[in-house]
N, C-alpha and C positions, 0 to 999 in steps of 0.2 A: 256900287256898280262893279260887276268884274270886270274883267282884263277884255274879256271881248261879247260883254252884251248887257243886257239892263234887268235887274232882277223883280222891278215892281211889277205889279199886281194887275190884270186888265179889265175894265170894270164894261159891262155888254150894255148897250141896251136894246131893248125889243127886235127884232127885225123887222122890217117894213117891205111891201111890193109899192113901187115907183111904177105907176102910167098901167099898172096888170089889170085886166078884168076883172071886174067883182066877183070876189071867193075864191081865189087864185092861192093857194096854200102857200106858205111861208118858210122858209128855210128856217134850219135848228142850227143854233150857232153854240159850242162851249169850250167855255177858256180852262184847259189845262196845266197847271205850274206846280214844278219841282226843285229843290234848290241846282242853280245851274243849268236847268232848263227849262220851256215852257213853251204851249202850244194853243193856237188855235183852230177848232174844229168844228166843220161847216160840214150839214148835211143837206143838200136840194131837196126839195119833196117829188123830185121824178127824173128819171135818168140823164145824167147829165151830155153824152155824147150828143145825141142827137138833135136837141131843141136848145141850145145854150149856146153861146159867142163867145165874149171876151170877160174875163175876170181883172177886175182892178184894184188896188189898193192904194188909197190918198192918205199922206200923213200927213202932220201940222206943218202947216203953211200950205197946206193943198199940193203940197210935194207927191207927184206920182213914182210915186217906190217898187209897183210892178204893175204890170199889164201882161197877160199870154193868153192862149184859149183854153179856156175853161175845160176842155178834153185833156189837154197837156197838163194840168191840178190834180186830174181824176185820182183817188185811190180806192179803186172797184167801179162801180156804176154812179154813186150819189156824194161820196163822202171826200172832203178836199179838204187839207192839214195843212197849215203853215207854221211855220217857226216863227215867233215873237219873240225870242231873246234877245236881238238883236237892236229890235223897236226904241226906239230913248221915247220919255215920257212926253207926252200930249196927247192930240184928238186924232183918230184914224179913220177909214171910211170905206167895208167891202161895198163895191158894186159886181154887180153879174148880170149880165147881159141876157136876157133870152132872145133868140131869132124871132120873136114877134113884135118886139120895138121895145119892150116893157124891160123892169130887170127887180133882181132883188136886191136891197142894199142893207146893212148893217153898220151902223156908229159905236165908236167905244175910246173910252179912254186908257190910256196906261198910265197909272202914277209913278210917282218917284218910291226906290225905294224903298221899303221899312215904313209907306206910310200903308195903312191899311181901308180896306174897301168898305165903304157904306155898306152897314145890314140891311138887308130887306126889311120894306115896314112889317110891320107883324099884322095877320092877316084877322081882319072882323070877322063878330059876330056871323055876317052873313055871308062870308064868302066860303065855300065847300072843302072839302079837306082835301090835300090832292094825293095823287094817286099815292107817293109816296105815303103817305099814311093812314090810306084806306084799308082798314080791315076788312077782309072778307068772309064769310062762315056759313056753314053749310045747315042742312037742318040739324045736324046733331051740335051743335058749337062749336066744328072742331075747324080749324083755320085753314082755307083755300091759301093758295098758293097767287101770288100776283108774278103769272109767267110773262108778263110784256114786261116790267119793270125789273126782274129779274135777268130777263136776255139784255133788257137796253145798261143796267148793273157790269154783266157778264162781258160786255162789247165794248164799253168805256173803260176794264181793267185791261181789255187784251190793248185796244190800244196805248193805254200808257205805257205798259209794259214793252208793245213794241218800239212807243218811243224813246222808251230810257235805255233801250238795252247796249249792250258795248261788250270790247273783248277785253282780257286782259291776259297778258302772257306773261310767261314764267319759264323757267333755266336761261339760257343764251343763245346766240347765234347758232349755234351747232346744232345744239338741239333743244328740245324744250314744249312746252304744253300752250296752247291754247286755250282760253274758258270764252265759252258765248255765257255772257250771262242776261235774260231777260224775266224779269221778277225776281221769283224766288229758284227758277232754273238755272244749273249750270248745267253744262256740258261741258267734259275735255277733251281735244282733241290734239295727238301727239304732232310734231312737227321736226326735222332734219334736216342740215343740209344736203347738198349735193353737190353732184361735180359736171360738169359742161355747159350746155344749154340750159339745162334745169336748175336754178338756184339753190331752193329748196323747196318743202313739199311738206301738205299737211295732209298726213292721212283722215282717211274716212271711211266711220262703219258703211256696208253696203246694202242697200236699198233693205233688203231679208233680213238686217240684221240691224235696220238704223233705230227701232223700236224697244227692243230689247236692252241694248248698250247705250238710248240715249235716255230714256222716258220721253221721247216725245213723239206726237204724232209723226207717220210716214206724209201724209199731208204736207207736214211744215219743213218737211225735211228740204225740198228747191230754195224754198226762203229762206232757212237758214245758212244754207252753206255758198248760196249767192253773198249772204249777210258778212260771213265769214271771210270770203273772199276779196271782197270789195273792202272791208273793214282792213283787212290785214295791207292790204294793198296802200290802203290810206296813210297808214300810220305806222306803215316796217318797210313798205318796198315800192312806192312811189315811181320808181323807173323803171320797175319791170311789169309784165302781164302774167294776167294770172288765167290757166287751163283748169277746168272744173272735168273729173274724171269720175268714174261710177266708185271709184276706193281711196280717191285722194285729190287735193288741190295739189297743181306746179305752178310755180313762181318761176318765168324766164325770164332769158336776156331776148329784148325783142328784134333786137340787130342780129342774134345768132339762128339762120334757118335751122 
């Protein structure tokens, strides 16, 4: 166990619709873990603002450990992330409420520890290959591309990567570098102190220029430097607020107009 959360394994089963009308599609649940952290991630099978209520999570002993609205979970339209580091080993229980009385729910266990999760049985004769290992092929033999399992691939690295990502910084108080790192991305970004109101200050390429100097999309660039922000804030300057500017972050004093 670390110091503040539980590193065993969380083992899913099926998802179920509770009281849903017949062929009422099923939420996609998958459990993410890294040393030090780990995650579970629930996709609805249709947008979640509008038709959805309350999301609940029961742990052993029927302990309710969260309850909010399901709009308040959201990250984008469908997809809801939760943190399970923290889970100590037993039985847990998503429910999700839809506004027509029905809901979807999910069971799972988390073990203890270094013990390790039951394999799947291994699949008969008669059951179909799945897509993960259907080959495709064209009339000449030469190998189609499987683009849904490639994007759904492609979606499930971006999210890891956006959940492990972190800063880490270097020189001193005075002055000194920033790194976002998520994946195999770093980014540096220099930093200073200052004198009055302004703490200190991290600069930032500007919008024309954040592509070139960062490799990374101008897309990602709000999320990142929110990321940055907020990060730095957590973990260097907790008493102060932080102003996000088109060529740099400011760190105040929030008492000084």
């Amino acid at each position: 166990m670390a110091d503040d959360g539980f590193e065993g394994e969380i083992v899913l089963e099926p998802p179920v619709n509770v009281g849903a009308p017949e062929g009422m599609a099923l939420l996609t649940a998958q459990f993410v873990r890294y040393p030090g952290c780990q995650q579970l991630i629930l996709w609805l099978p249709q947008p979640g603002r509008p038709g959805y209520g309350a999301l609940r999570i029961v742990g052993p002993d029927g302990a309710l450990m969260e309850q909010a609205p399901v709009a308040s979970r959201l990250n984008g339209s469908i997809q809801i992330l939760t943190d399970t580091f923290g889970w100590p080993p037993g039985d847990y229980r998503v429910e999700i409420d839809h506004t027509e009385g029905w809901r979807h729910e999910v069971r799972m266990r988390k073990l203890e520890a270094g013990v390790a999760a039951p394999k799947p049985p291994a699949p008969t004769h008669e059951e179909k290959p799945s897509d993960a290992a259907r080959i495709y092929r064209d009339g000449f033999g030469n190998v189609i591309p499987n683009v849904d399992l490639e994007m759904r691939r492609d979606a499930l690295e971006t999210i890891v990567a956006k959940f492990t990502r972190r800063l880490e910084f270097e020189g001193n108080a005075r002055a000194g570098t920033v790194i976002y790192i998520e994946g195999e991305r770093r980014i540096r970004f220099s930093h200073e102190m200052c004198a009055g109101r302004v703490k200190f200050s991290i600069d930032l390429p500007r919008p024309q220029h954040w592509e070139a100097q960062t490799g990374a999309l101008l897309t990602a660039r709000d999320d990142i430097v929110e990321f940055v922000a907020r990060e730095t804030q957590r973990t260097q300057a907790s008493s102060w607020a932080y102003e996000i500017h088109e060529d740099r972050i400011d760190f105040v004093d929030p008492r000084r107009a």
